[in-house]
C-alpha positions in Angstrom: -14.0 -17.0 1.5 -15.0 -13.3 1.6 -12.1 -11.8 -0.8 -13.9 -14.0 -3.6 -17.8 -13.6 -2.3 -19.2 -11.2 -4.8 -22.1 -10.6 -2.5 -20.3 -8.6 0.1 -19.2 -5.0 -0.4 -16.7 -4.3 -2.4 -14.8 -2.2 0.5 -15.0 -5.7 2.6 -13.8 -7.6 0.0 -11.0 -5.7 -0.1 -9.8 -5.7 3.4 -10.3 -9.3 3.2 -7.9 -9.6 -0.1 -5.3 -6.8 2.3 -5.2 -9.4 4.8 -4.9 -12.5 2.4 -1.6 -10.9 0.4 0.1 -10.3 4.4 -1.0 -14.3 6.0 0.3 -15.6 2.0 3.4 -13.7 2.7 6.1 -15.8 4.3 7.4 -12.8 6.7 3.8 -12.6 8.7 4.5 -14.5 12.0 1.9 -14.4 14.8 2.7 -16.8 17.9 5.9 -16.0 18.5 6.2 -18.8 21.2 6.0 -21.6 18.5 8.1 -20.3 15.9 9.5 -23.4 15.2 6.8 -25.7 15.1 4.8 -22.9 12.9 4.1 -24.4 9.3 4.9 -20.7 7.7 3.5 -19.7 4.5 4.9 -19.9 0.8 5.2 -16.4 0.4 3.3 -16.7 -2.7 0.8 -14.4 -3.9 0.3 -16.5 -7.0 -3.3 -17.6 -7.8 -4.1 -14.0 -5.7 -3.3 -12.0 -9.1 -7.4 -11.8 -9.9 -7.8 -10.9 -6.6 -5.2 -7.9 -6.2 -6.5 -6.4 -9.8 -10.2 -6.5 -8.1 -8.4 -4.9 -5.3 -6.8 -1.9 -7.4 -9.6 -2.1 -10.0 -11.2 1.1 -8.7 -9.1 3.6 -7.1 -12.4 6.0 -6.3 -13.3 3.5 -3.6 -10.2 4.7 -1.5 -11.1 7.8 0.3 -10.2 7.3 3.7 -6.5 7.8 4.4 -6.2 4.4 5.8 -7.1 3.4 2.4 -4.8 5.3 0.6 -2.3 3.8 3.1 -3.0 0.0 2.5 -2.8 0.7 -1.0 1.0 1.9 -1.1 1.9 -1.2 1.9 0.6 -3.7 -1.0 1.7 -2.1 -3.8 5.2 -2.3 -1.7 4.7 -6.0 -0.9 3.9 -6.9 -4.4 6.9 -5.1 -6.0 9.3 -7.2 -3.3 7.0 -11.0 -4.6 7.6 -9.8 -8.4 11.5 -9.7 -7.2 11.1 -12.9 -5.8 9.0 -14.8 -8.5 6.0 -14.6 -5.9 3.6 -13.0 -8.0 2.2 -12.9 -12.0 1.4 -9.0 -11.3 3.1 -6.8 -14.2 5.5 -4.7 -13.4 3.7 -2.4 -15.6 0.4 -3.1 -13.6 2.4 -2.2 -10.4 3.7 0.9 -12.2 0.1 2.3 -13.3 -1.5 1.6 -10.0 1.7 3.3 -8.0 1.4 6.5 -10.7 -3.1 6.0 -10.0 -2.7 6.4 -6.6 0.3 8.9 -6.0 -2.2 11.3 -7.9 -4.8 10.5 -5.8 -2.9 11.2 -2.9 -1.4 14.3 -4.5 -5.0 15.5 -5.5 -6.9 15.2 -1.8 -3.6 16.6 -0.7 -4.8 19.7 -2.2 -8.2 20.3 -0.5 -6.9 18.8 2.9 -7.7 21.2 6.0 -7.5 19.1 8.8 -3.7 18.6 10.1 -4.4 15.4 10.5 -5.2 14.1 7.2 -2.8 16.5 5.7 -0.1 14.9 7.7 -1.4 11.2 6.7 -1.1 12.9 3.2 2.2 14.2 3.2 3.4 11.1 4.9 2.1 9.0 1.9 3.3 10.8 -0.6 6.5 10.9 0.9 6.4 7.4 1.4 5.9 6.6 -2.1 9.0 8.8 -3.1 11.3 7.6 -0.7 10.5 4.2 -2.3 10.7 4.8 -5.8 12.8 7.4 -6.2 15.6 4.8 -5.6 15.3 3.3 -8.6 14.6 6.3 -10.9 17.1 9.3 -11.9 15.3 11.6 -9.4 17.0 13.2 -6.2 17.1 10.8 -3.0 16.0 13.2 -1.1 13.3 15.0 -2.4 10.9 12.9 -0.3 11.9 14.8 2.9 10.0 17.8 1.6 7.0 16.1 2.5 8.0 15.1 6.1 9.9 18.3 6.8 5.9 20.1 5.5 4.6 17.1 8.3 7.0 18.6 10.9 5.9 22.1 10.3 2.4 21.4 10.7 2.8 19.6 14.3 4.6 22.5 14.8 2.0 24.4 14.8 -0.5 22.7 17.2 2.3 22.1 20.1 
């Protein structure tokens, strides 16, 4: 399958491993008609864990916003299958990708002109502190910074 063909781009790959982590998870539903007779998944991401580390093995390839995105949804979905047993990821592995890519974010957010990346950005970044910043000694709220700077912005263009 393409997550594992090494002779596809690495970018496809990787939106093929996004998509395996959420059809292995046992929250994704899709015919909601036939719930019941639906054979739902594990929720298991084990066996995926080569996979996710090819996936996070080189931050430089996310430069779209999207990208930046799909990185903090999985790195979300992995913490909540550590929780659960679901996954051989490291917490530490989780904790050095989440610190890779709030730095990333942090960085473009710097040289962002357009509102609309700039309020993908912010969104991100405040994102990733709402999250974490419930399970460090930081304020609760400082993540509202980021969405009050968002608000601001559209502000402006009304």
């Amino acid at each position: 399958y393409y997550a594992r063909n090494s002779s596809i781009h690495e970018n496809f790959r990787r939106k093929a491993i996004y998509e395996l982590i959420f059809l292995s998870n046992e929250f994704y539903e899709v015919d909601y008609e036939n719930l019941g007779r639906r054979e739902r998944p594990a929720g298991s991401l084990v066996g995926l864990e080569n996979d996710i580390r090819f996936y996070f093995g080189d931050l430089s390839a996310f430069e779209r916003n999207d990208d930046l995105e799909n990185a903090r949804i999985i790195i979300g979905v992995l913490v909540g299958a550590i929780g659960n047993k679901q996954s051989d990821i490291s917490l530490d592995e989780i904790k050095r990708w989440f610190l890779a890519l709030f730095k990333k974010i942090s960085k473009k957010l710097l040289t962002a002109t357009d509102s609309n990346e700039k309020c993908s950005l912010l969104e991100q970044k405040g994102m990733m502190l709402m999250g974490i910043n419930r399970i460090r000694d930081r304020s609760a709220i400082e993540f509202l910074e980021y969405f009050d700077e968002m608000l601001a912005l559209s502000l402006i263009h009304i």
